[in-house]
C-alpha positions, 0 to 999 in steps of 0.5 A: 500500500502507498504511504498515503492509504496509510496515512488515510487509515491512520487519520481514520483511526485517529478519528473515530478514536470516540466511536462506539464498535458495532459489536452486535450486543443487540443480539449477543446478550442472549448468549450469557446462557442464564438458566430457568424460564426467565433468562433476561432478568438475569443476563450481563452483557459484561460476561459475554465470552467469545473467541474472536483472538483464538482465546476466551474473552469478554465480548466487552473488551476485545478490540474486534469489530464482531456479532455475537448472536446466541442459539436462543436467538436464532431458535426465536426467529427460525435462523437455521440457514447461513443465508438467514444471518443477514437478517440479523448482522448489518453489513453481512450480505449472502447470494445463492451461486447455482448448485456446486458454488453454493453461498456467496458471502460478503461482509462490507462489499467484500466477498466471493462474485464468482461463478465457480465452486472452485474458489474460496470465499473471500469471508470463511466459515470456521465450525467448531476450529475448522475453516472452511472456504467453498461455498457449499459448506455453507449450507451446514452446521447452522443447528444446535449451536452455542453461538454464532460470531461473525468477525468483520474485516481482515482476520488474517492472524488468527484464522489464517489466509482465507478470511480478508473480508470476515470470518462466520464462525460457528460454535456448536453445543457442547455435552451437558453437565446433567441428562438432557433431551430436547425434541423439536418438530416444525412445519412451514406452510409456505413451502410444505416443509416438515422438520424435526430434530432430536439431541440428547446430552449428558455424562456417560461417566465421571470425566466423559461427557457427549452428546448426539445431535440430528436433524432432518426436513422435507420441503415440496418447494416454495416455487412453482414451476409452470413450464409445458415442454414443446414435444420433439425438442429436446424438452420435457414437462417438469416432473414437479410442479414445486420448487425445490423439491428436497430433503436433507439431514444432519448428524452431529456427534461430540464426545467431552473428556476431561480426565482431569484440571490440567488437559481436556479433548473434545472430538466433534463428527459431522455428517451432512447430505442434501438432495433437491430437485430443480436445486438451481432457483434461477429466474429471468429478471429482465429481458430487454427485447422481450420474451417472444422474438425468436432467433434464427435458426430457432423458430421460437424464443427459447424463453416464450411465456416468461414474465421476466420478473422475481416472483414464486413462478418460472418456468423450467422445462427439463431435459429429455433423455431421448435428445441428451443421450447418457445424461444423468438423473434422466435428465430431470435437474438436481443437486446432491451434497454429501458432507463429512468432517470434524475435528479434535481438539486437545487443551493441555495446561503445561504450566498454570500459566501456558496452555497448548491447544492442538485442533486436528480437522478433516472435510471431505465433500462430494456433490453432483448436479445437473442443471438447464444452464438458461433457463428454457421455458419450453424449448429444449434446453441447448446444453446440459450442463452436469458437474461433479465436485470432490473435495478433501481437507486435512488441517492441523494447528498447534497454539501455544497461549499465555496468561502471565500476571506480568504484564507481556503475554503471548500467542504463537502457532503453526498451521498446515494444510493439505488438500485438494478438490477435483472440478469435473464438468460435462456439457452436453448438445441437444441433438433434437436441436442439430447440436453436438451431443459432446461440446466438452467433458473433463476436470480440473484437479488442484492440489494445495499445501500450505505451511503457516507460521503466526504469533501475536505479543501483547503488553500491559504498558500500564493496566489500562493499556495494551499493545498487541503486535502479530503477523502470520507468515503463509507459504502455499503451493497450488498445482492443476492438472486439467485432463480432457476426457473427450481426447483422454488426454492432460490439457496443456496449460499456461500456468500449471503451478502457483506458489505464494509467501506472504506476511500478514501484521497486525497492530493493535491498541485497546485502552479499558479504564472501566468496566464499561468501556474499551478503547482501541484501534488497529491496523491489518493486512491480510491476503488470500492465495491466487487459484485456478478457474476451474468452473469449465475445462480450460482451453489447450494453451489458455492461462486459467490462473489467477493472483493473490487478493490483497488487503491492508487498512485500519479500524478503531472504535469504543465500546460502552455501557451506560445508565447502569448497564441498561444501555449499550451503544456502540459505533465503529469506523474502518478503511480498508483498500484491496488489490487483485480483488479477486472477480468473476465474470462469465464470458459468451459462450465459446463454440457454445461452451460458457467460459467461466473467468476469474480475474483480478481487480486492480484495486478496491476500497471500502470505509465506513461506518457501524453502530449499533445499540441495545436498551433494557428499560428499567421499568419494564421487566423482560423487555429489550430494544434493539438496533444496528445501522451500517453505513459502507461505501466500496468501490472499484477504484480500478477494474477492467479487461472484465468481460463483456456481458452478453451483446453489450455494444461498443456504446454500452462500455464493451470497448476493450482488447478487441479479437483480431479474428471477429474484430469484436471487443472482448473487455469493459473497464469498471473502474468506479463501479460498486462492488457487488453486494455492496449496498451503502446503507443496511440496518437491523431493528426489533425487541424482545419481550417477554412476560409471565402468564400465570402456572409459571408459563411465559410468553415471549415475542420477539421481532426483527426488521432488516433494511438494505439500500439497493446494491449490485448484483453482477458488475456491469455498465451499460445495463438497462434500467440498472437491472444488475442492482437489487432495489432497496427492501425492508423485511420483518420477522416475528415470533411468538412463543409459549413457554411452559414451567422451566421451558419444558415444552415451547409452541411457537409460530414465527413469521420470516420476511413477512413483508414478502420481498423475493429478492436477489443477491447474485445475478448474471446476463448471458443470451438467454433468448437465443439459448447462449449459443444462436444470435449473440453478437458482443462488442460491435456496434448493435447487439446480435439477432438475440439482443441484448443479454437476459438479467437472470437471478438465483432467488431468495425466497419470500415469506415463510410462516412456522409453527414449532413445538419444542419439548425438554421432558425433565430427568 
């Protein structure tokens, strides 16, 4: 970074050395964990413990910018998907990628924009010590849980090289002190979704503790497909007329031995598998020249009879096997995912004063999905696109940490990874169409190995004042081995091998001269490692790497008690600037195969500004307010070579790196733009209250709105009526629940998005209307037969609507 950003985060830092941190207390205070039927008389938000620095802290004094939400809050609001937290973390935004990319993550504008499940998300997931960076492990592990942390803003030093926007960490439940069993049941009317779980805890001996957690659902779909099939071309009639059609389960085993004060293991096995039919929920936003012009030599449009809107309808026509000879699952779009991983971790005290954790992790995933790639609603499908994804992870990490009554402590360890994941694709022709049955099949094998090295001292310069000062050094390698299946041969490729080393400091200040007040500032730098696209087998010849993502700024903020402890209001400022922001885009289709690139943005940055503030009356017993605003402005500073959007003309901004064979430009400058999901302004507001109601029965009501002004979806200009930005919203939440006598059994009925707004998070424009292959025309003077290309979307529900019933039989 250029001494001037420095001298711009150092201002930052300096001046909003009085704001208050967005800690996220509004949704914390839960997690005291206070037993018996009224826990909110008896919370103190001061012994809120977390483990934001890879040690136990008071959520009050640790100089991080982070939320904190406890399970008894997600339980109220129905909070078991990753992609629900934004309801509850301003500044968090999640998008669904189509099938094996899964979720797409980012906290303050950064996050992961590609198409391509081979990427690490720019914010990781860490379960229970183990980091996870592909976006499908999103989708697990969000049950029975402890807490939820989600740490905002490079997390370089004590969560590794992945996380230069974040970290959402998980902390499952541990086994109980006593014999416990809680049953769970609900059902979901808007989708048809029946879930149950049942978890059961205790001693199973005088130093051994465990406990045995599963769940599983089952959903008809919250969509409806009303696609009809034009017979002889290469279409069907869908199977199911709701979407997506799934069932899943989740089987979650920990084993707590503690032999005795000084060592403790704790061993915890997950196993995840979800199946959903028409997985892909991809609707057509926008169609620029309609819906019914069809495109030589097809004599009807492949998207005739769309609306072109967000809403519960679309139409998706399967795949007929007569026309996708060998086509899996019989042609009927699906995804599966099968998840297995876990970890062990070891805590020894080696001296009263020095302990050594050691955490052992393994992940292995395996999905396969087929999809109709753009979404025909009548015709046959051009191309079925089917993917397989293999991944496997091995993880060790041995932490030594201090706690000396001097006034110098310290944190050291190591990290080492290796692993490797395997990105198959087949892409098949609609021969009813006149197209080749094979337009491409193959993978792309990488392996990974990383070494790392990180240590942190921090020094009481006087009991009020600490000086914290790390940095993590990473060494990876990164090794591709495309192999076209079609020839039975290896791809030659341009970059076959990727080897980074690189230094992440931190420098931080906290200053806590009450119990009610804590000081600090920081300054951080962090990366994640360059990769290959993987997304699609690469050209013979064709450099398919990309480099290491950047980032270096600062951030400061007070955290604060007031008026006795009933009010907390907190407010934070940071600056962070990024280069080879790591950005994907898709390109139009090559000989009828979409080419999925990665690319590196010369530079980003983002500033801004959080506050948050919860309110206890003294007066009103059970009751609590809430708030949370954040304000981010992130920006392309530099950003181009980004290819064009399908038909996008010379005039539109295709303008760059022109083919010497069409003539036809290929790139578009986007120096300035938003980054994606990046929305200026989001905010989350509500209460909780709750009340006795006689036989020592409680009612407790709980609500929870969320807000976001409108951002990007794709990064693209020239796009008419700005269809690549998802508009402003506002969505409500509320629950309301009966509690029996020490909360042996619970009836609730909680209603999410009850402003029913279907919204979208992640988007792209391809040529829809001439099913990516016929009419395009891009980087010319007028757009092609197909016009300009189609806005289509992976789309979020709206309203959900459940009733739970919840039983703790007593022992």
């Amino acid at each position: 970074m250029k001494a001037d950003c420095w001298k711009q985060s150092l201002c930052l830092s300096a001046a909003a050395g009085l704001a208050f941190i967005g800690t996220g207390t509004a949704h914390a205070q839960e997690s005291a964990q206070a037993q018996g039927s009224h826990p909110q008389a008896t919370v103190d938000t001061s012994e809120i413990i977390v483990t934001a620095r890879k040690r136990s802290e008071s959520l009050l004094e640790v100089p991080v910018i982070m939320t904190a939400i406890s399970d008894d809050k997600l339980q109220k609001l129905q909070v078991n998907r990753i992609d629900d937290l934004p309801r509850l973390v301003p500044g968090l935004t999640i998008g669904k990628g189509p099938l094996a990319i899964g979720a797409l993550v980012s906290l303050r504008g950064v996050g992961t924009s590609q198409q391509d499940p081979s990427i690490d998300q720019s914010v990781s997931l860490n379960i229970d010590g183990l980091s996870l960076g592909q976006g499908l492990a999103f989708a697990s592990g969000m049950f029975d849980l402890a807490q939820i942390e989600v740490l905002k803003g490079p997390q370089a030093l004590f969560y590794g090289k992945s996380s230069p926007g974040g970290v959402i960490a998980l902390r499952t439940a541990d086994p109980t002190d006593s014999t416990e069993v809680i049953a769970r049941a609900g059902y979901e009317f808007e989708a048809d979704e029946k879930t149950a779980e049942l978890i059961v805890s205790g001693p199973i001996g005088n130093t051994l503790k465990a406990r045995l957690a599963g769940q599983y659902s089952r959903a008809r779909g919250y969509f409806r497909n009303e696609a009809v099939a034009i017979p002889g071309t290469g279409a069907r009639d869908p199977l199911y007329h709701r979407l997506s059609r799934s069932h899943s389960y989740q089987v979650r085993g920990t084993l707590l031995w503690e032999p005795s004060a000084d060592f403790h293991a704790r061993l915890k096995m997950n196993l995840v598998r979800d199946y959903a039919n028409d997985a892909d929920q991809r609707q057509l936003k926008s169609c620029p020249e309609g819906t019914e012009q069809p495109v030589a030599p097809i004599p009807v449009s492949f998207i005739s009879g769309d609306d072109c809107k967000l809403n519960r309808v679309l139409h998706s026509v399967y795949h007929d096997p007569a026309a996708f000879p060998g086509i899996i699952n019989d042609g009927v779009p699906f995804l599966r995912v099968l998840q297995k991983y876990g970890t062990l971790e070891l805590d020894y005290n080696l001296t009263p004063r020095i302990t050594l954790t050691s955490t052992t992790g393994l992940y292995r995933l395996r999905s396969l999905s087929l999809t109709n790639t753009h979404g025909s609603t009548a015709l046959g499908p051009t191309l079925g696109i089917s993917s397989g994804y293999d991944r496997n992870e091995f993880t060790q990490e041995l932490r030594l940490n201090s706690d000396f009554v001097s006034p110098l402590n310290f944190t050291a360890g190591a990290f080492y990874q290796k692993g490797h994941f395997k990105d198959g694709v087949t892409i098949q022709g609609n021969a009813a169409l006149g197209l080749d049955s094979i337009h491409s099949d193959g993978y792309t094998k990488v392996d990974i190995e990383t070494f790392s090295l990180f240590g942190q001292a921090r020094w009481k310069v006087v009991p009020d004042l600490e000086i914290a000062l790390g940095t993590r050094w990473t060494d990876e390698r990164r090794t591709q081995d495309p192999f076209n299946l079609l020839t039975q041969a290896p791809v030659p490729v341009a970059v076959d091998r990727i080897h980074t080393s690189n230094f992440s400091p931190e420098l931080t200040l906290s200053y806590t001269p009450t119990d009610s007040l804590t000081v600090f500032g920081s300054l951080k730098q962090a990366y994640k490692s360059g990769s290959f696209s993987a997304g699609t087998v690469p050209n013979p010849g064709a450099d398919n790497s990309f480099g290491d993502e950047k980032v270096r700024g600062g951030e400061a903020g007070v955290k604060t008690r007031l008026a006795g402890g009933s009010l907390q209001a907190n407010l934070a400022a940071y600056y962070y600037k990024y280069s080879g922001l790591q950005v994907g885009a898709i390109e139009p289709a090559d000989n009828g195969v979409p080419i999925i690139r990665v690319v590196n943005a010369g530079a980003a940055r983002t500033y801004g500004v959080e506050f948050d503030a919860t309110y206890r009356p003294p007066t009103i017993d059970g009751l609590t307010l809430t708030g949370a605003l954040n304000y981010n402005n992130g920006r392309y500073s530099e950003l181009n070579t980004v290819p064009c959007w399908s038909g996008q003309t010379i005039s539109r901004g295709c303008d760059q790196f022109p083919n010497p064979q069409t003539g036809r430009n290929t790139a578009q400058d986007l120096s300035g733009t938003p980054l994606i999901r990046a929305p200026d302004w989001q905010a989350t507001f509500g209460f909780d209250y709750e009340l006795p109601v006689g036989n020592n029965m409680a009612i407790a009501i709980t609500n929870s709105n969320q807000y976001s002004s409108r951002f990007v979806t794709f990064i693209a200009i020239g796009r008419p009526h700005d269809d690549n930005f998802q508009k402003a919203f506002l969505k409500s939440d509320l629950s309301v629940a009966l509690r029996g006598p020490d909360e042996r059994w619970e009836v609730a009925l909680v209603g999410n998005n009850l402003t029913d707004k279907i919204t979208a998070a992640n988007c792209s424009a391809s040529n829809a209307q001439g099913g990516l292959i016929f009419g395009d025309v891009t980087g010319a003077q007028d757009p092609g037969d197909s016009g300009l290309g189609e806005a289509s979307c992976n789309v979020q529900r709206g309203r959900s609507v459940w009733l739970r019933l919840t039983f703790r039989p007593g022992f």
